[in-house]
C-alpha positions in Angstrom: 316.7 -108.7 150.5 315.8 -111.2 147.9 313.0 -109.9 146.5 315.0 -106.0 147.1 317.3 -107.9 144.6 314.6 -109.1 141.8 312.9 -106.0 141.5 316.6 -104.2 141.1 317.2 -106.4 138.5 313.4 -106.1 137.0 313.8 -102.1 136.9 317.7 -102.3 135.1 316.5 -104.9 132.4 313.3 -102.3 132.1 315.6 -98.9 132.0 318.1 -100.8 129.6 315.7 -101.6 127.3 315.2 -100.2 123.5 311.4 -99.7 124.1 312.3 -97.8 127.4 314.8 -95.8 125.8 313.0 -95.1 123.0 309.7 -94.0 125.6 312.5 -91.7 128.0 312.4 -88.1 127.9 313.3 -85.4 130.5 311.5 -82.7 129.5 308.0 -81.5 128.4 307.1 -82.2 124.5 306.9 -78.8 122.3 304.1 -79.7 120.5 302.9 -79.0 117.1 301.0 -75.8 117.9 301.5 -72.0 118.5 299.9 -72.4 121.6 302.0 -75.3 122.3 304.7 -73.6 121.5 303.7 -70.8 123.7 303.1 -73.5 126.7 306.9 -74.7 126.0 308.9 -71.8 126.0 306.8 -70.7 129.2 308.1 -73.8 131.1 311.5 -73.6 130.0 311.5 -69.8 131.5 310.1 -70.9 134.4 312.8 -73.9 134.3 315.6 -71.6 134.2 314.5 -69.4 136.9 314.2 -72.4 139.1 317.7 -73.8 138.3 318.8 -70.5 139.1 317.0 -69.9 142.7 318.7 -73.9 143.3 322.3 -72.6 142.2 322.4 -69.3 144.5 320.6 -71.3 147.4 322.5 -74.4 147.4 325.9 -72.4 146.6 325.3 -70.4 149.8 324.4 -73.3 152.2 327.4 -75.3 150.8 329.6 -72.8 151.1 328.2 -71.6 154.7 328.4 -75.4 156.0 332.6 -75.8 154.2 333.8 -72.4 155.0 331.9 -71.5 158.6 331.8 -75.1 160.4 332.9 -75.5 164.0 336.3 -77.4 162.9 337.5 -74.3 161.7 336.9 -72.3 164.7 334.4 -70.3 163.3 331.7 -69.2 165.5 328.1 -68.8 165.0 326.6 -66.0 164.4 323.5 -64.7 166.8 321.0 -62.1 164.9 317.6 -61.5 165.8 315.0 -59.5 163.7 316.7 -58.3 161.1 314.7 -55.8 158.9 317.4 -55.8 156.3 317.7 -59.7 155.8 313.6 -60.2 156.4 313.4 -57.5 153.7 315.6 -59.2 151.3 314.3 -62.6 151.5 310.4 -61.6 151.3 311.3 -58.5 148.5 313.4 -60.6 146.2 310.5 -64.0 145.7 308.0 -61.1 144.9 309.8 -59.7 142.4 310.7 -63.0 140.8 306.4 -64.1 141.2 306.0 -61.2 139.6 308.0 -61.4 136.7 307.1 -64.8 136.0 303.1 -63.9 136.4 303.3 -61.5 133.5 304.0 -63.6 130.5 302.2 -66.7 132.3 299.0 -64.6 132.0 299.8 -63.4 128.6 300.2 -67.5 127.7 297.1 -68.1 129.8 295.1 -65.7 128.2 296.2 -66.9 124.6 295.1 -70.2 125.2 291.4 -69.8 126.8 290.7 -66.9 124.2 290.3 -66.6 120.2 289.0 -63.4 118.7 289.1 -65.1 115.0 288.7 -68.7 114.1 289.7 -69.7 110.5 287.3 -72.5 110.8 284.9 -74.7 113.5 284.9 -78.1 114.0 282.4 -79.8 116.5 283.4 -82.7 118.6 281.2 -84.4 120.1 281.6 -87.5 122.6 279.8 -91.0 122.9 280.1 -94.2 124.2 282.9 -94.9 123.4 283.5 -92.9 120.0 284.1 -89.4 118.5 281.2 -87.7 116.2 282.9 -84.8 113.9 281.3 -82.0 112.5 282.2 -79.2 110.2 279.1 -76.7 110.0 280.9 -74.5 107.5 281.6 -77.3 105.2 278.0 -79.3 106.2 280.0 -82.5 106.5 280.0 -85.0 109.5 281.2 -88.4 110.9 281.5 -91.0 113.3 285.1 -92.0 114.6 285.7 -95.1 115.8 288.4 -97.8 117.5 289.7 -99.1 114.5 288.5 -103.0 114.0 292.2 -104.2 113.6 292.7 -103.0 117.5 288.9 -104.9 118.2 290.3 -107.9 116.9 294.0 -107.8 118.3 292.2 -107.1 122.4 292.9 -111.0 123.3 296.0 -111.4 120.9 299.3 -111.6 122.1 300.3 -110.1 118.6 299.4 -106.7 119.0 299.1 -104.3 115.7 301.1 -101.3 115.1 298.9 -98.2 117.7 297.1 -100.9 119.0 294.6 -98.7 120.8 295.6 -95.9 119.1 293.9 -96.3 115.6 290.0 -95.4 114.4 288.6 -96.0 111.3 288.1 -92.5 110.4 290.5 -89.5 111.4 289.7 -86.3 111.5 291.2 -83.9 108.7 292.6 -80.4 109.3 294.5 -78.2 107.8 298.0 -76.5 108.4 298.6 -72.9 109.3 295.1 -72.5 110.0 293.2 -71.7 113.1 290.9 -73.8 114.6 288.4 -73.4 117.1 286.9 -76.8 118.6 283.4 -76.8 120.1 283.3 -80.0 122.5 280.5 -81.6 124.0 279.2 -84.8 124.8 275.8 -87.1 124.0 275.9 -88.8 127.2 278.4 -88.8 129.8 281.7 -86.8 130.5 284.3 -87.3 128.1 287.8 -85.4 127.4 288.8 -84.5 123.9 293.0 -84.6 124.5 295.8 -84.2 122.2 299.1 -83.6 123.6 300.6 -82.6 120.5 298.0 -79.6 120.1 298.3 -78.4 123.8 294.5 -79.0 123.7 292.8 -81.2 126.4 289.0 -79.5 127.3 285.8 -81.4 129.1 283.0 -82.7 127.0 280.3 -82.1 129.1 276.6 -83.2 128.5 274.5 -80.5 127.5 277.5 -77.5 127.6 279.6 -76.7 124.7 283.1 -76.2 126.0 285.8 -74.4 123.5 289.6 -75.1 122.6 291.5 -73.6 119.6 294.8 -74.4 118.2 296.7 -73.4 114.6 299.2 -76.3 114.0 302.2 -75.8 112.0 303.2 -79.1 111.0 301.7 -81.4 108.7 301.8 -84.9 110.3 299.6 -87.8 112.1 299.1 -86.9 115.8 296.8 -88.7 118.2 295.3 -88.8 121.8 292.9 -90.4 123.7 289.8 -89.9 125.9 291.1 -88.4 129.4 288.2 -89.0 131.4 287.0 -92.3 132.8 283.8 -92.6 130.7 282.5 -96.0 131.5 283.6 -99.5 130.4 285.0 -98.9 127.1 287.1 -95.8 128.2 290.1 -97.1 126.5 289.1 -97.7 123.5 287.7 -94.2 121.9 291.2 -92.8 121.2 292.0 -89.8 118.3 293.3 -89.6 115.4 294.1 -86.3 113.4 295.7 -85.8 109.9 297.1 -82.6 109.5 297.6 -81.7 105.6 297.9 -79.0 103.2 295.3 -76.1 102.2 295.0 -77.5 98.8 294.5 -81.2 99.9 292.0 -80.3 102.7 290.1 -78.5 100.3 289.8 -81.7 98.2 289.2 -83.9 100.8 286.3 -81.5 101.9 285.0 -81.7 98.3 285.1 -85.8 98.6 283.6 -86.0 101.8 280.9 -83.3 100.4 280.2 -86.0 97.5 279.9 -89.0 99.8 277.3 -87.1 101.8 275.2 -86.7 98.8 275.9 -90.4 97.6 274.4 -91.3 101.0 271.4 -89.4 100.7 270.1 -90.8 97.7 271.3 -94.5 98.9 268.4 -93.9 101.5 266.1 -93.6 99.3 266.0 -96.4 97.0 265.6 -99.8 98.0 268.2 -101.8 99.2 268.9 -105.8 98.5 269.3 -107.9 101.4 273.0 -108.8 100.9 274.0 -105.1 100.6 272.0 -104.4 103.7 273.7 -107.3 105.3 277.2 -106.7 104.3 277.2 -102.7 105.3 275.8 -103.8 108.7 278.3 -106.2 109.7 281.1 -103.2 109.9 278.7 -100.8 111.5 277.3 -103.8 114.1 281.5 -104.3 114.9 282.2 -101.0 115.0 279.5 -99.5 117.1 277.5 -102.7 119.1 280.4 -105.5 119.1 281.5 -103.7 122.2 278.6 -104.3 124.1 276.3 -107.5 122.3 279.8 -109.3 121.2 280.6 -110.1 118.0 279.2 -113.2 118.0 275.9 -111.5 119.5 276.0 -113.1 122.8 276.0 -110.1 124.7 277.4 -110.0 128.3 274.7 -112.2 130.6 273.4 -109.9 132.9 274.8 -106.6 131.6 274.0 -106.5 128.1 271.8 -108.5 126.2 272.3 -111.0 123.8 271.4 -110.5 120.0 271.3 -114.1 119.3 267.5 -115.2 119.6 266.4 -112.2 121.3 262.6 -110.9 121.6 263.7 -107.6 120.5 265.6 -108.5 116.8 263.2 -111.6 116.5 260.3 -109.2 117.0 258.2 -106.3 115.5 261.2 -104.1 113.2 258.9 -101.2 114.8 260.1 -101.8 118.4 263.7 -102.4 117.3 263.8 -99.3 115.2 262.9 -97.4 118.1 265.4 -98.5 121.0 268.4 -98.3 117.8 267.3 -94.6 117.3 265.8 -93.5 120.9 268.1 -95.7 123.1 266.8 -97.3 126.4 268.8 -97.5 129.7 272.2 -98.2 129.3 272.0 -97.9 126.0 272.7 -94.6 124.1 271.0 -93.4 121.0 272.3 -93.9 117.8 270.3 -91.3 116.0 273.7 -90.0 114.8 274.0 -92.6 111.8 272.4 -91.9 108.6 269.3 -93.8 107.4 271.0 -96.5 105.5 273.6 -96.9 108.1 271.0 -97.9 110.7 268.6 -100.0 108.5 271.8 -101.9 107.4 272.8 -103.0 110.8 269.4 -103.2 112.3 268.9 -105.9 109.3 272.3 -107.5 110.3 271.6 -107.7 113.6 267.4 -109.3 112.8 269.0 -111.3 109.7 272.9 -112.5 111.8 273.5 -115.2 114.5 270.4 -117.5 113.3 267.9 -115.1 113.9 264.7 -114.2 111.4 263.5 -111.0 111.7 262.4 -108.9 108.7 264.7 -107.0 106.9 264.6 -103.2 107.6 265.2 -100.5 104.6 266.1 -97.0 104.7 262.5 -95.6 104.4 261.7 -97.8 107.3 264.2 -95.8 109.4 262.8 -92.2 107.7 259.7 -93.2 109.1 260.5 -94.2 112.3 262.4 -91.0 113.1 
């Protein structure tokens, strides 16, 4: 009875909450998206129907029990294989299937198919990030968990989306259909945003689709829906919606930052620079594993600090950065500067001596 009694008491102070309140909701979320939209009004049909079977069943077993029960002298009534009521109650739940099938195909249909897509964005899945790709607009990026969320993991002072930041969102524009080509590097991943209806597979070596057309300009996010390995919660998404005219500019910036980084990997960089763009990448895409301190996780993943490998030959450390080995993934993905940055950091960081490693190093070794 006691502990009956604490965890009463737990579940009111939870329910009376503001956070709990705030969190509460009865019903499915519209969404941002035609499709969503689609999905929505769909359930509340469905809703409806439902409310109305309860009302006309319930009304006739609650009138049956008050009006026909045995104090009032009423006797029961013996029937035995009755066409007419067998008909009724097998005819009338086909009807009703039926009529709900036809615009649930119609919705079903709409989602899984797009004749024309405004535009294509690839997303592809990693451990544990996002990689974005326009091919109409040759632009590309990494997405990752943003660093104030890295650093807040043992705080008790957690940031605002803690978990639910990257340091790069992905841009689309509103009114404007989008067809989403998912797939994944390594393992199975789920590209999910409630907000757009969308939540598709990223599959190793497939390319599974999604579309969606959102009418609101806004921040919406998800998160990776499939256990993916250690990290699993921490590759979450983050989409800016915006207008025509300001995705168009942002396309045009992104389009000049490629270029900027194509002829940064060809000239010759100083060891500072090297060292200073390497620290972000190294938190971003290796703290997870090696530790930010590069002490790596004995037993599981290897320590940067005095190791063989960033110690040793820049030849063999070039190679398992770009080719991967075991556990660990490929990051061919980054750009040539990108990777000799942190591939200096981590041979130059955490009192180690290796050479330093420039962007021509990494052209070669490709």
């Amino acid at each position: 009875m006691k502990q009956l009694l604490t965890l009463t008491g737990a579940i009111t102070a939870l329910m009376s909450s503001k956070a709990a309140i705030a969190e509460y909701g009865l019903n499915m979320t519209k969404g941002v998206s035609t499709i969503s939209g689609d999905i929505y009004s769909l359930h509340m049909m469905v809703f409806w129907v439902c409310l109305a079977i309860g009302v006309v069943v319930f009304g006739a077993m609650f009138y049956s029990i008050i009006n026909h029960r045995k104090s009032k002298g009423v006797k029961a009534a013996h029937f035995h294989e009755s066409t007419t009521v067998e008909f009724i109650w097998t005819g009338i739940p086909i009807l009703i299937l039926v009529a709900m099938a036809i615009p649930a195909s119609k919705v079903l249909i709409d989602a899984e198919v797009l004749d024309k897509a405004d535009m294509t964005v690839k997303v592809t899945g990693h451990q544990w990030k996002w990689q974005y790709d326009y091919p109409e607009e040759g632009i590309g990026f990494m997405s990752n968990l943003a660093q104030s969320s890295r650093d807040a993991t043992k705080l008790d002072d957690k940031p605002e989306n803690y978990l639910l930041e990257v340091d790069k969102r992905l841009v689309l524009p509103v009114d404007t259909k989008v067809r989403f080509l998912i797939t994944s590097n390594d393992v199975i991943h789920s590209w999910w945003v409630p907000a757009f209806a969308v939540k598709q597979d990223a599959n190793p070596g497939f390319i599974n689709d999604a579309w969606a057309e959102i009418t609101e300009e806004g921040t919406y996010r998800g998160q990776c829906a499939e256990l993916c390995g250690k990290d699993h919660g921490y590759m979450p998404i983050v989409v800016d919606v915006i207008s025509k005219d300001a995705f168009a500019t942002w396309v045009t910036e992104q389009q000049a930052d490629k270029a900027a980084a194509a002829a940064s990997a060809t000239k010759t960089w100083y060891e500072d620079e090297l060292f200073a763009n390497g620290e972000t990448i190294y938190n971003a895409n290796c703290s997870g594993c090696h530790q930010k301190d590069g002490s790596g996780i004995p037993g599981v993943f290897p320590a940067m600090k005095g190791s063989n490998i960033t110690n040793g030959p820049a030849a063999d450390h070039l190679n398992i950065v770009i080719n991967g080995k075991g556990g660990m993934p490929s990051f061919k993905m980054l750009g040539d500067a990108d990777l000799a940055s942190v591939i200096t950091y981590e041979r130059r960081a955490f009192g180690n001596n290796g050479s330093v490693v420039q962007p021509s190093d990494v052209t070669s070794a490709r």
